[in-house]
LODO-29472 format. One record per residue (C-alpha): x negated, y negated, z negated; chain. Coordinates in steps of 0.05 Angstrom, whole numbers, plus 5000, padded with zeros to 4 digits. Example, Ala and Ser with C-alpha at 12.3 -4.5 7.8 and 13.67 -1.06 7.14 Angstrom:
BEGIN
@c1 4754, c2 5090, c3 4844, kette A
@c1 4727, c2 5021, c3 4857, kette A
//
This chain:
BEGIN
@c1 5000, c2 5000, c3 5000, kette A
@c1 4974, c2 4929, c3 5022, kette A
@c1 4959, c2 4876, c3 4971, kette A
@c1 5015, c2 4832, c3 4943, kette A
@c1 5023, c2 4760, c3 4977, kette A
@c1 4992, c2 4716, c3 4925, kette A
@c1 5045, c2 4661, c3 4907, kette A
@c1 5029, c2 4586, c3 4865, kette A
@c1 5092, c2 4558, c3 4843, kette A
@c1 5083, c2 4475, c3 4836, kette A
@c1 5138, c2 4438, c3 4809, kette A
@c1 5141, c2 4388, c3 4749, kette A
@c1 5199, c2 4423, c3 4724, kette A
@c1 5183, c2 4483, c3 4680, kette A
@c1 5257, c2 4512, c3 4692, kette A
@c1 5253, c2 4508, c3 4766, kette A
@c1 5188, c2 4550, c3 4770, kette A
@c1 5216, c2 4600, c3 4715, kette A
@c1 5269, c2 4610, c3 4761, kette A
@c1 5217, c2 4616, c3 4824, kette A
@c1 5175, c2 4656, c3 4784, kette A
@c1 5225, c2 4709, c3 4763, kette A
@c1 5257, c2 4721, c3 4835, kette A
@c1 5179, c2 4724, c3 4867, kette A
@c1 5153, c2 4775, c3 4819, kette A
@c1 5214, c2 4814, c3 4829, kette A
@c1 5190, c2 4823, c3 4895, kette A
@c1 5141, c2 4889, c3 4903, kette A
@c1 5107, c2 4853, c3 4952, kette A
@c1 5099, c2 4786, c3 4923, kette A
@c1 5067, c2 4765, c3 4855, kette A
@c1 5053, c2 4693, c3 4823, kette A
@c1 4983, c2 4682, c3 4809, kette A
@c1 4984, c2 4608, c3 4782, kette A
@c1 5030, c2 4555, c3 4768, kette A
@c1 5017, c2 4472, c3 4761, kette A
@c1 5064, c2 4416, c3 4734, kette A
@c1 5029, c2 4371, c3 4788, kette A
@c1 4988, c2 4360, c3 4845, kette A
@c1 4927, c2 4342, c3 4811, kette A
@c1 4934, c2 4412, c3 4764, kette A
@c1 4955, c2 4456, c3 4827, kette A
@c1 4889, c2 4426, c3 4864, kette A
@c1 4851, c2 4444, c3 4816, kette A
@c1 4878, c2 4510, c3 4800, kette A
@c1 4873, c2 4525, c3 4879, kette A
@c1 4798, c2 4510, c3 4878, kette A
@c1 4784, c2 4572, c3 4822, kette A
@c1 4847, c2 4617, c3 4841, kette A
@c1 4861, c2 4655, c3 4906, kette A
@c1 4929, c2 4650, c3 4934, kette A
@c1 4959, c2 4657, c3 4998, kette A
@c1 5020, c2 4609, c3 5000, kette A
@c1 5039, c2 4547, c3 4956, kette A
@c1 5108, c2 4531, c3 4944, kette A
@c1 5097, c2 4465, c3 4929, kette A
@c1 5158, c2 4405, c3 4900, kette A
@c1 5146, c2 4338, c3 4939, kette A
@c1 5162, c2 4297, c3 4885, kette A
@c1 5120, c2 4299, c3 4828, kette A
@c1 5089, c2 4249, c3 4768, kette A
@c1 5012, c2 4227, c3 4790, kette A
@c1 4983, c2 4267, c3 4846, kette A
@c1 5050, c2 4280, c3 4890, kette A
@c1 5056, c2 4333, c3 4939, kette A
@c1 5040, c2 4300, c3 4998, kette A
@c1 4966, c2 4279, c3 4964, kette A
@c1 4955, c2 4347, c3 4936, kette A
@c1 4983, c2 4389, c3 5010, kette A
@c1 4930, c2 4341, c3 5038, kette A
@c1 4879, c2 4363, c3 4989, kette A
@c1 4889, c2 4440, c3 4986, kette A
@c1 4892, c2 4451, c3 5058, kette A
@c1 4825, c2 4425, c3 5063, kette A
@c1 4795, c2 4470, c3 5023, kette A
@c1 4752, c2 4526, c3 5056, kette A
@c1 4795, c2 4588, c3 5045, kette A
@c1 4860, c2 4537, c3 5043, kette A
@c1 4929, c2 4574, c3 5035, kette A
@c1 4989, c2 4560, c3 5068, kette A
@c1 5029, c2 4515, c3 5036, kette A
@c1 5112, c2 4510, c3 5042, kette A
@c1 5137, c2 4445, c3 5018, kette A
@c1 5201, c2 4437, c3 4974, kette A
@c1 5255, c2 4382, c3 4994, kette A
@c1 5325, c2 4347, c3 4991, kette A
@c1 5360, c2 4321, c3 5048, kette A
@c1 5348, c2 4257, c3 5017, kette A
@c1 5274, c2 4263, c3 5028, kette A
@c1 5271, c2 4264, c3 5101, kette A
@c1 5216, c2 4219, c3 5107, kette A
@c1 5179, c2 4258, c3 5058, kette A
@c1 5178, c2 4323, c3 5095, kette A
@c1 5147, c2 4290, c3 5164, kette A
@c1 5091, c2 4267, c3 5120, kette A
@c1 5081, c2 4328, c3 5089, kette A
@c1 5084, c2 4372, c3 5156, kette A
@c1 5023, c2 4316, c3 5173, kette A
@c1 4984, c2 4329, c3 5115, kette A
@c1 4984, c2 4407, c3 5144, kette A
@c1 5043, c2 4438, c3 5109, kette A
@c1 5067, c2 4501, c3 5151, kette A
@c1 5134, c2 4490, c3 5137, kette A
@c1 5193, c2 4463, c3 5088, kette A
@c1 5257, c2 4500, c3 5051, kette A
@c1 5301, c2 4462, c3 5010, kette A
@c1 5299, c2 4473, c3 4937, kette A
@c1 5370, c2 4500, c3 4933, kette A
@c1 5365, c2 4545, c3 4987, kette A
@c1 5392, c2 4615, c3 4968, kette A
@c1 5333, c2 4664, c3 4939, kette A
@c1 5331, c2 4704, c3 5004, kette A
@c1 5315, c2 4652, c3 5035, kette A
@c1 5256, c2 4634, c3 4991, kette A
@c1 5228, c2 4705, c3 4991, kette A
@c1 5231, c2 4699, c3 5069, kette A
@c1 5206, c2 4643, c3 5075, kette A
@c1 5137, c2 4658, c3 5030, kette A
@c1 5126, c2 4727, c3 5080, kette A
@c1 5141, c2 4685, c3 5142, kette A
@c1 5081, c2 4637, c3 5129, kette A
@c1 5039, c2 4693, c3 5101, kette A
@c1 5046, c2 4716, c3 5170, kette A
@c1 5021, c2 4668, c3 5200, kette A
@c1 5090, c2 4636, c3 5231, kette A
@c1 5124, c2 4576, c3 5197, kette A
@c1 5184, c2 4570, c3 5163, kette A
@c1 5227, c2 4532, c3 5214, kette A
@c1 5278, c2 4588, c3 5234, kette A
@c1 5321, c2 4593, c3 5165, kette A
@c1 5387, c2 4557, c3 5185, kette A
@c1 5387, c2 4500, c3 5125, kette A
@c1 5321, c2 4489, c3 5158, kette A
@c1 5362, c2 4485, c3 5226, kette A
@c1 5400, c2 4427, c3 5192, kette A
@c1 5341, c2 4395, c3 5162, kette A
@c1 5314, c2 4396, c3 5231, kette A
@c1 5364, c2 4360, c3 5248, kette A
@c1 5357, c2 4300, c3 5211, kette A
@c1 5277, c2 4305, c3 5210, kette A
@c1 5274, c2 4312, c3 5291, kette A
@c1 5282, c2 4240, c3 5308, kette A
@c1 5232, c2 4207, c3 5266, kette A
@c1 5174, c2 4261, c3 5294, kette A
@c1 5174, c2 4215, c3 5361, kette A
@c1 5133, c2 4170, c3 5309, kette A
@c1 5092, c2 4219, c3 5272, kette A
@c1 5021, c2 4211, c3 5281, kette A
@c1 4976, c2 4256, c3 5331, kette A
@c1 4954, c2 4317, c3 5308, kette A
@c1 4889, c2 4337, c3 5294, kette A
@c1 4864, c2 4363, c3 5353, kette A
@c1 4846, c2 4291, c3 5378, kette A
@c1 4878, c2 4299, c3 5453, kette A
@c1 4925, c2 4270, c3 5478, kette A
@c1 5001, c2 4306, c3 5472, kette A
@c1 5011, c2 4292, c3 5544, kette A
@c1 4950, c2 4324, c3 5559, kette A
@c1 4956, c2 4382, c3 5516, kette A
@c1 5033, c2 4387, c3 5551, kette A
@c1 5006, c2 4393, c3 5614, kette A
@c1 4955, c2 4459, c3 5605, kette A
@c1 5007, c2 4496, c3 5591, kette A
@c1 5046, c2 4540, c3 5646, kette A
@c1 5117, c2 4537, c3 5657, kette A
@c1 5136, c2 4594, c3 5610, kette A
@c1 5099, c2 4563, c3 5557, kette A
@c1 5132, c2 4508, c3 5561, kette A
@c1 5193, c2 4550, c3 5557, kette A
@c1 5177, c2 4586, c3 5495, kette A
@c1 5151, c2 4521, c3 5456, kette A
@c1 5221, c2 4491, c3 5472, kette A
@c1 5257, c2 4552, c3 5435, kette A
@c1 5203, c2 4543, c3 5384, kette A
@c1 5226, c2 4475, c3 5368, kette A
@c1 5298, c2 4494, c3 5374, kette A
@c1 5280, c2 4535, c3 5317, kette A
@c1 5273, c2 4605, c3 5348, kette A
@c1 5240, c2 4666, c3 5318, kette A
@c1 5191, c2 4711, c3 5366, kette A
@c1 5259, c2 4761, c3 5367, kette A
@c1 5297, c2 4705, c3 5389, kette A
@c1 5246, c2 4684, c3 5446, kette A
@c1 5245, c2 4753, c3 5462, kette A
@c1 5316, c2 4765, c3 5480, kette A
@c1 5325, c2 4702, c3 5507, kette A
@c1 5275, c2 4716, c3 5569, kette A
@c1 5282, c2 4800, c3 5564, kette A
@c1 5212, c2 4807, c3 5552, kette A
@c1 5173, c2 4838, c3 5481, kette A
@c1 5158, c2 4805, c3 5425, kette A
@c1 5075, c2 4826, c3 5443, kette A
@c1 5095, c2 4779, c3 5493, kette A
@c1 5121, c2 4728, c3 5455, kette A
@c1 5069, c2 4731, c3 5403, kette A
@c1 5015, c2 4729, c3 5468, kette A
@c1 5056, c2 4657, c3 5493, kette A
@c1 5058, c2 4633, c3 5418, kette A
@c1 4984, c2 4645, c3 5409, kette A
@c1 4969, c2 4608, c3 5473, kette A
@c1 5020, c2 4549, c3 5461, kette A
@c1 4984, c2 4532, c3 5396, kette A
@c1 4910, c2 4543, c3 5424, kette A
@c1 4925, c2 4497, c3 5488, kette A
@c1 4958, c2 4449, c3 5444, kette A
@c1 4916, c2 4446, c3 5389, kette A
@c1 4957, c2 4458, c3 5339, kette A
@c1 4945, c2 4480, c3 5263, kette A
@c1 5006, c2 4529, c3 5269, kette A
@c1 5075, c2 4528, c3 5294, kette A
@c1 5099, c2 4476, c3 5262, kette A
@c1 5048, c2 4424, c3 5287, kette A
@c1 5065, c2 4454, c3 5356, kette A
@c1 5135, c2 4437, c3 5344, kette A
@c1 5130, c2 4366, c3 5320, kette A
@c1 5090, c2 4355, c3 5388, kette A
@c1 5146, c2 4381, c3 5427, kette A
@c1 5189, c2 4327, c3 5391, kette A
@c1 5141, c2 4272, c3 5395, kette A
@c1 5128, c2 4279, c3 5460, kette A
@c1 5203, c2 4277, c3 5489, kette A
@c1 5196, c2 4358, c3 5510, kette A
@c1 5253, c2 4365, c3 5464, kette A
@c1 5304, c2 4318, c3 5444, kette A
@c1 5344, c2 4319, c3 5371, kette A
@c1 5406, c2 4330, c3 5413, kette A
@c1 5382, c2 4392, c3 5437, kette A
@c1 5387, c2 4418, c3 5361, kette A
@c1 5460, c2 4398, c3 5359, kette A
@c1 5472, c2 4430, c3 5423, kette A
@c1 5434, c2 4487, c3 5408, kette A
@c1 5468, c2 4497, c3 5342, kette A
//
């Protein structure tokens, strides 16, 4: 049997990581190595514990979220890191996603969702399929046309244009919020195949994972927030 996923809880409220806590070590395959009340705390702790995922609360006392995703996913062996928001923190969320967060779930999302989201980022995909993150989508996709390049230092045009048609294709049902299953039926080919497009989207684009690769597909105009709604 493979090693558990290795899970930090951050939040500045002792009840709400209780609650994390007890569904994630529930989990065979998941287990909570560390927990911090704050950003400053969970950096900290990152830089003398392994983990492989932070669920990490935007909004925190001192070192927020934002600071401390910025900080921990520049460390050498960084982990992935899954923000925690509100609808009301829309802003918030485009910030963190820039600061090289794979991905976002609201904090009163059902546990399922939680648990899936944690082994969808271990995997190496980002959380952007759940359907409250549909929604959140939604109200997030029209301030990305602002966000700030990513860090591959191209331009997005230029990145846009070395990909091949079916790329294109399959980052479009990325940003519409489609998993590699999804992608897979929609063009009747594998998911190997999918995963091969994915791999290539992200390398030709530059991108730090799926989710960067999807806020260049807003910013550049390759998808539009209306698409969501129609899509929905």
């Amino acid at each position: 049997m493979s090693e558990p996923i290795r899970v930090v809880l951050v939040d500045d409220q002792q009840m709400v990581r209780a609650g994390f806590r007890m569904v994630i070590d529930s989990q065979p395959d998941l287990t909570v190595v560390g927990e911090a009340g704050d950003g400053a705390a969970a950096v900290q702790l990152l830089t003398r514990t392994a983990a492989d995922v932070v669920l990490m609360d935007i909004r925190m006392p001192g070192t927020d979220g934002l600071e401390a995703t910025r900080q921990v996913t520049a460390l050498s062996e960084p982990p992935r890191v899954v923000v925690l928001t509100t609808f009301d923190l829309d802003e918030y969320v485009v910030a963190a996603i820039g600061a090289g967060a794979s991905g976002f779930l609201l904090k009163d999302a059902p546990p399922e969702e939680m648990l899936a989201a944690v082994r969808t980022v271990h995997a190496g995909d980002s959380v952007i399929a759940a359907s409250s993150t549909r929604r959140l989508l939604q109200h997030v996709a029209p301030m990305l046309r602002g966000a700030t390049s990513s860090s591959s230092g191209r331009g997005d045009d230029a990145a846009l244009a070395e990909l091949t048609p079916r790329e294109r294709e399959v980052l479009v049902q990325m940003a519409l919020g489609a998993s590699n299953t999804e992608i897979a039926r929609t063009f009747v080919v594998s998911e190997a195949t999918v995963k091969t497009h994915v791999g290539r989207v992200l390398a030709k684009t530059g991108s730090r994972d799926r989710v960067q690769a999807v806020v260049l597909a807003y910013r550049t105009g390759l998808v539009q927030p209306a698409d969501l709604l129609r899509d929905a």
